[in-house]
N, C-alpha and C positions, 0 to 999 in steps of 0.2 A: 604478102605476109605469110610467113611458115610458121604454121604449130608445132608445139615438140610436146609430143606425149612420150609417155611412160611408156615400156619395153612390154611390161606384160601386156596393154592394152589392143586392141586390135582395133582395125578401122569400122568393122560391123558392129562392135560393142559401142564406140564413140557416137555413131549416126543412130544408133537402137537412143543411147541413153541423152542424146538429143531429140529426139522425136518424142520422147516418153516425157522429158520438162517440156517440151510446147504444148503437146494436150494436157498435162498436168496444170499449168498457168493457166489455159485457157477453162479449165476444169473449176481451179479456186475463182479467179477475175469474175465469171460469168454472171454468178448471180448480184452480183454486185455493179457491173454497166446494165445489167434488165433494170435494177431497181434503180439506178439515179437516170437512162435514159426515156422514161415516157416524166419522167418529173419536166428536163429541159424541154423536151417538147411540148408539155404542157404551158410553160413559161415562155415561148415562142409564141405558142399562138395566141396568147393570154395579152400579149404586147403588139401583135401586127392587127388584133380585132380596134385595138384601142388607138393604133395609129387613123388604120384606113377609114374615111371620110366616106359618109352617108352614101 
């Protein structure tokens, strides 16, 4: 598959201004997987203590 950019754009701008939205996503996302991931793991272990037999 070929991309077709734009004539003024260059290849160092394209990889610059891709590299800048993955830390950027990862910048908004972040706080937001810390606070819903110790919840399911809370809820993991809250249900395997309740499974496992004396």
């Amino acid at each position: 598959m070929k991309l077709f950019r734009s004539r003024g754009i260059t290849k160092t701008q394209v990889v610059l201004c891709s590299i800048l939205g993955v830390f950027g996503g990862v910048y908004i996302w972040k706080p937001l997987i810390i606070e819903k991931l110790p919840q399911k793991k809370k809820e993991i272990n809250t249900d395997t203590a309740t499974i496992t037999p004396e």
